[in-house]
N, C-alpha and C positions, 0 to 999 in steps of 0.2 A: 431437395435437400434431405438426407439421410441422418437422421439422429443414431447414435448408440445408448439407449440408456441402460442398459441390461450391463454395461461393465461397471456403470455406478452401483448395481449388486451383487458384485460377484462374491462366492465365498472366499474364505484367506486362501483359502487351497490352489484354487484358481487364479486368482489374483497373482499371487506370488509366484507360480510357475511364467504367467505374463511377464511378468516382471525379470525375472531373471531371463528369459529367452533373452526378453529386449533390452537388458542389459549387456548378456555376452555380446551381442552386434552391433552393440551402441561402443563397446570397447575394443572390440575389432576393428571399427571404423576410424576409430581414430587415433588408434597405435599404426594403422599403417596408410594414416591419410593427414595427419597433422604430426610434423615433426614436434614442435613441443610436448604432445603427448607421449609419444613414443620415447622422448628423452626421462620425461618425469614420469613414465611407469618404469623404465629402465631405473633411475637412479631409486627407486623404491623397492625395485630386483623383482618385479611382478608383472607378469604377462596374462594378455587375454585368458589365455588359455588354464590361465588358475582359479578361473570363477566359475567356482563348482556349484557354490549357491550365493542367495542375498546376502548373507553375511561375509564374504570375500568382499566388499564393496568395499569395508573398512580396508583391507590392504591396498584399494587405489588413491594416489597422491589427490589433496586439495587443488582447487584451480582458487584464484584471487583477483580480485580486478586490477589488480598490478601487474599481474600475465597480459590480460585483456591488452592492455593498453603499453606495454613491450613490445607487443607484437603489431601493434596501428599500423593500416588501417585491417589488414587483409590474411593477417600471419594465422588467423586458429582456424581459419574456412575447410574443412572438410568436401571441400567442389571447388572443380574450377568459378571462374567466373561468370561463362556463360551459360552455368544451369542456375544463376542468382535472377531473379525479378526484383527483389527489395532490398534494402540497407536502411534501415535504425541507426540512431545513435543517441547516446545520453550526454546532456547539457555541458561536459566538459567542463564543469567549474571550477577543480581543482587537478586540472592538466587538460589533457590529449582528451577527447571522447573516448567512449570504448563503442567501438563498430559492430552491428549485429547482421547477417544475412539471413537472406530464407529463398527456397527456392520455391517454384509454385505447389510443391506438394505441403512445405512446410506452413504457407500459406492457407491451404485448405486444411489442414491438419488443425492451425492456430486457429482458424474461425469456426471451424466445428465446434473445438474447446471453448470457445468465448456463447457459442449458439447453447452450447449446454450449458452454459455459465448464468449467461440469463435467464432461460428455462427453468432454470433453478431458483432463481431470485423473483421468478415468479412471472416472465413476461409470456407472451404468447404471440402464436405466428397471428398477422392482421392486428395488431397491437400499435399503436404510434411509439417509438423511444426517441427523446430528446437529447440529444450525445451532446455535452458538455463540456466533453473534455477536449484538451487541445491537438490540433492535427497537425503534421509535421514528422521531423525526426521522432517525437515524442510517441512512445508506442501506444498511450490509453486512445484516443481517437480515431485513428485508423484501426486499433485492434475491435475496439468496441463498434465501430461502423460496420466490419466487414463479418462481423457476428451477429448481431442485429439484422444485417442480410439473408443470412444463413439459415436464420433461423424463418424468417419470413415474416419478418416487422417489417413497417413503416420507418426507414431510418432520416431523421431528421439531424444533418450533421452542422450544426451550428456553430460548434466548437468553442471557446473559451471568450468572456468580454462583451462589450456590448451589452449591460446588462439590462437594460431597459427594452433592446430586442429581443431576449429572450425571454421579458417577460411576457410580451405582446404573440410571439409565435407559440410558447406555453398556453397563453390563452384561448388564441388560434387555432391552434393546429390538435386539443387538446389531447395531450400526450398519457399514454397508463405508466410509462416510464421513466426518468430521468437518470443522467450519468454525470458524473463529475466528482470533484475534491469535494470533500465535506465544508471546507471549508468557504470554496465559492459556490455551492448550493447556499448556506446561513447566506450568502450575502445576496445571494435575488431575494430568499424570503425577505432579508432587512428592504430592500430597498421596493419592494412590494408593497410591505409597509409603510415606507416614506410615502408611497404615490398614492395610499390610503386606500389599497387594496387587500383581501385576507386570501393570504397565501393558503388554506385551507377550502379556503373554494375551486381551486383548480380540479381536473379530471385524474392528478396524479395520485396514483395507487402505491407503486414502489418505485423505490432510491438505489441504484447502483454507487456506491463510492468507495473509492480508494485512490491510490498515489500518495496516500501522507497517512501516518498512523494519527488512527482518533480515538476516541473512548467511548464508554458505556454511555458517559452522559449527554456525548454531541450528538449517539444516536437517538435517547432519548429529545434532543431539542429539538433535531429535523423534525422526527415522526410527528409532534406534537406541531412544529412551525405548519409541517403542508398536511398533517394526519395523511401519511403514509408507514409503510412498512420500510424500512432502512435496513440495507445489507453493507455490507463490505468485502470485496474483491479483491484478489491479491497476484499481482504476478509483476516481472519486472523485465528490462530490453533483454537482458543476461541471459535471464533462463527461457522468456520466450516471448514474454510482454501478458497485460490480463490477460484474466483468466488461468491463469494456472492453477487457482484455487477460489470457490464463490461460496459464500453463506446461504445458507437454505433459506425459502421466506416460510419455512414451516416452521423449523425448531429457534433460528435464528440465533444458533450454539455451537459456534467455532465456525473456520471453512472448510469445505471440501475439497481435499486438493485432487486432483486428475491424476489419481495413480497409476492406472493405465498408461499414462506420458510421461510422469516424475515418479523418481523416489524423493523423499524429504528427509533427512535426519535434524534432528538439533545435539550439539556438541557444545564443552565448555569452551569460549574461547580462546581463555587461557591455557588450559589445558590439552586440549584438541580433541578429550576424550567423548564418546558419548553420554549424554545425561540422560534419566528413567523419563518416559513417559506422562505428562504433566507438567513437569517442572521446565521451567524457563530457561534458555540457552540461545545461543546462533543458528540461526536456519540455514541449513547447506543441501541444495537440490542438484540430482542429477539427473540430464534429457536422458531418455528413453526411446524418442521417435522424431527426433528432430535430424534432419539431412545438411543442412548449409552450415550449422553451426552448435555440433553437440558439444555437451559442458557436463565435464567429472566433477564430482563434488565441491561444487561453486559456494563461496563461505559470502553469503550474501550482506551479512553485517546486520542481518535484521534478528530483534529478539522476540522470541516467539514459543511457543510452546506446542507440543504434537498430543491427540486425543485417538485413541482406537478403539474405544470402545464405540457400542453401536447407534447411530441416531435415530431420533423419533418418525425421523420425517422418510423411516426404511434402506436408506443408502447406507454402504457397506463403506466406502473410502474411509479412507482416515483423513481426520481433520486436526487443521490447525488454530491456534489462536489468532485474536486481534494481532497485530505486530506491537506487541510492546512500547517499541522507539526503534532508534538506531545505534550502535556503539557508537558511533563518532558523535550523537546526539546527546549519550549520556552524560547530566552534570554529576559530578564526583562534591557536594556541600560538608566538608569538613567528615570526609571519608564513608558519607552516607551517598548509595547510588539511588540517582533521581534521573526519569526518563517523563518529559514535557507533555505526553499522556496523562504520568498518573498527576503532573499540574494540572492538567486542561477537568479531569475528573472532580478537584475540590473544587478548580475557580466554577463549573457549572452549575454546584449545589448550593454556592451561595446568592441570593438575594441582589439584588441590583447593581448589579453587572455586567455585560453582554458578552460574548462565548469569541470574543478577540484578544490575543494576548500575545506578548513577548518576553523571553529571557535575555535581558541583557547580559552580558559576561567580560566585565574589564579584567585585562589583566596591565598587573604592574612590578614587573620581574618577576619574581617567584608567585607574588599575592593573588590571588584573585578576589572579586567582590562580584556581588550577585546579584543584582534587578530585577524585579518581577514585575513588570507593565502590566496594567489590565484598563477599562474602558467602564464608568458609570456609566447607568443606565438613564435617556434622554428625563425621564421621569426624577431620579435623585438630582440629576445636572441641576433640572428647573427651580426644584427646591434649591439645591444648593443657590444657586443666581437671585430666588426674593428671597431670602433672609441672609445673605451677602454672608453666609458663616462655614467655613469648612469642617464644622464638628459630626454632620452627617458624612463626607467624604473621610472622615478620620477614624471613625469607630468601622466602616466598612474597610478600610487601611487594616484594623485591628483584628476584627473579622476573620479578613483571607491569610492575615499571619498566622493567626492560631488554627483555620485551617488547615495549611499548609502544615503547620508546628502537628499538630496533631496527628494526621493521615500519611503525608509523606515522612515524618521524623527530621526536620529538616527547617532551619531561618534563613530566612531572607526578606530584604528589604522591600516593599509594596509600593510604587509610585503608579497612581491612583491618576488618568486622564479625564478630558470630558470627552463628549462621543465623538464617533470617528478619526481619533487620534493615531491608533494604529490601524497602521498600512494593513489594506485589504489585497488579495491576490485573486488572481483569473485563472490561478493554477495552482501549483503546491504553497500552502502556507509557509511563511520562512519563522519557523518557534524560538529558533536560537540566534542569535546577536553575537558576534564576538569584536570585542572592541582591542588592539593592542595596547592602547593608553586608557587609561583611569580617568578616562570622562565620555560621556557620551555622545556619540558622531550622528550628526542630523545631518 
């Protein structure tokens, strides 16, 4: 196994000329290998051959995942069929999946990426990694397996569920790694917990997670739940699957995206323009070295922000932020935008409650009305049960209001469960509820 890590220091100079090579052939490729593209640089009146530098990028049309899935199963493939080895696909939940290929080089290409990806987050070759995440269509599992590989760990692919098994092959097989949803990591530590075991005595050193935006303070909970180092990973089926971009376990200050493979812009997404450096907008990537299925400026819906200036930990890439949320995620509270991160950030700093939550969202014609679920903690529950009084459940009610009221600018109603009330997942946490009637759907 061949590592690169010397393009994770290149200077801009260098960098940039990479970049644009692999841009011109990445847009040759698919002006005259994918009819939609060649329509939608036509109808923008721009050809390959006008990318004189990085900044032409901007005269090439968006791609959307509403192209993606026009074209189902097989319409954007840049190869025939039989240079494909693999097919992805994402859950499909609001239509068609949208279909991914790779052929064996983009295969080797992607787990190099994911092998540096780790590397970075801290793992090492001879190292056990406990893969978490789900296998399947779903690209975290297989992406992260076949990196793990690569890199020459111990790949234990366990994948999602069964949680009481992986507490046992955790114990086991004692792992320096772990991978999964932030949010189905909390739930082995809890139930670790229930079995009356301290999730801090395991062999685990660092945490791999992503698949769902989380915050500052869930990283803070894991680290402290297993005292590990907690990163965050970011990539999706579209642009290539993880790793497209991995947090350092040195600075632990933004991701580094694989600019060598991607460009990354953020734009408004109203606007479509581009927004300055720091500031928050749509993340829109474009492949650079992918063969089965390259993608022009993909408007991935994620909000996120870009950093170039340089990090501690010596790597030149440019890095991005935590992801925000997602647009389709965002609550609009009486013309304040609110994204279920910066919720998940207040309900963590407060006092007895546990790091589980829902937004419910009725709508009723025009109206809507707002829910905010959370879970005491089994300790307030007990109290609350011997003195038969809900004025501890009420002022903790009052609590996460005014937190909320406070931090995000923003009211909404707090309906306050006892534990384990909301639904735990083996995969992405579901944050948002939408109900079409004005009452709540069990």
């Amino acid at each position: 196994m061949i590592l690169h890590p010397n393009v994770e220091c290149l200077n801009d100079s260098e960098k940039r000329e990479l970049q644009l090579q692999r841009l011109k052939k990445t847009a040759e490729t698919v002006y005259e290998k994918v009819p939609f593209f060649k329509q939608a640089f036509n109808e923008k009146g721009v050809h390959p051959d006008d990318i004189k530098s990085l900044d032409d990028l901007q005269k090439l049309p968006f791609t959307v995942k509403k192209d993606l899935r026009s074209h189902y199963p097989f319409g954007l493939f840049a190869v025939p069929q039989k240079e494909l080895v693999r097919l992805h696909a994402s859950s499909g939940t609001s239509g068609k999946p949208t279909v991914v290929g790779y052929t064996q080089g983009d295969i080797e290409g992607w787990s190099d990426m994911v092998a540096r990806s780790i590397a970075i987050a801290g793992g090492e070759p001879g190292n056990v990694l406990h893969n978490a995440y789900g296998y399947g269509l779903f690209t975290g599992g297989l992406g992260l397996h076949f990196g793990s590989e690569r890199l020459g760990m111990i790949t234990v692919p366990v994948s999602g569920g069964n949680t009481e098994r992986q507490i046992l092959l955790i114990e086991d097989f004692e792992p320096q790694v772990i991978c999964g949803t932030p949010s189905y990591i909390l739930t082995i530590a809890e139930k670790m917990e229930q079995l009356g075991k301290d999730p801090r005595a395991t062999s685990l050193k660092y945490g791999i997670f992503g698949a769902e935006p989380w915050s500052e303070e869930m990283r803070s909970t894991l680290e402290e739940k297993f005292n590990i180092k907690a990163m965050d990973i970011y990539g999706l089926s579209e642009v290539m699957g993880p790793g497209v971009a991995m947090e350092c376990h040195e600075a632990q200050s933004g991701l580094h995206i694989m600019d060598d493979h991607f460009i990354a812009e953020i734009i408004d997404p109203e606007t479509l323009d581009p927004v300055p450096d720091g500031e928050y907008g749509e993340l829109v990537f474009t492949s650079l070295t992918k063969e089965a299925f390259p993608i022009i400026r993909y408007r991935t819906g994620d909000i996120a922000s870009i950093d170039r200036t340089p990090c501690s930990c010596g790597r030149t890439s440019v890095r991005m932020s935590r992801v925000k949320g997602r647009i389709d995620d965002m609550l609009i509270v009486k013309g304040v935008n609110v994204f279920p991160s910066e919720i998940e950030n207040c309900l963590l700093s407060v006092e007895d409650i546990v790091p589980h939550y829902q937004v419910h969202i009725f709508k009723d014609g025009l109206k809507e009305r707002i829910e905010l679920h959370v879970e005491m903690s089994e300790k307030l529950y007990a109290l609350t049960i011997v003195d038969e009084s809900q004025a501890d459940a009420n002022l903790l009610k009052q609590t996460i209001k005014k937190k909320i009221k406070d931090t995000c600018l923003v009211s909404m109603d707090i309906k306050v469960h006892a534990p384990k009330s909301i639904p735990r997942s083996e995969g992405k946490a579901i944050r948002v509820v939408r109900h079409e009637h004005d009452k709540l759907e069990v």
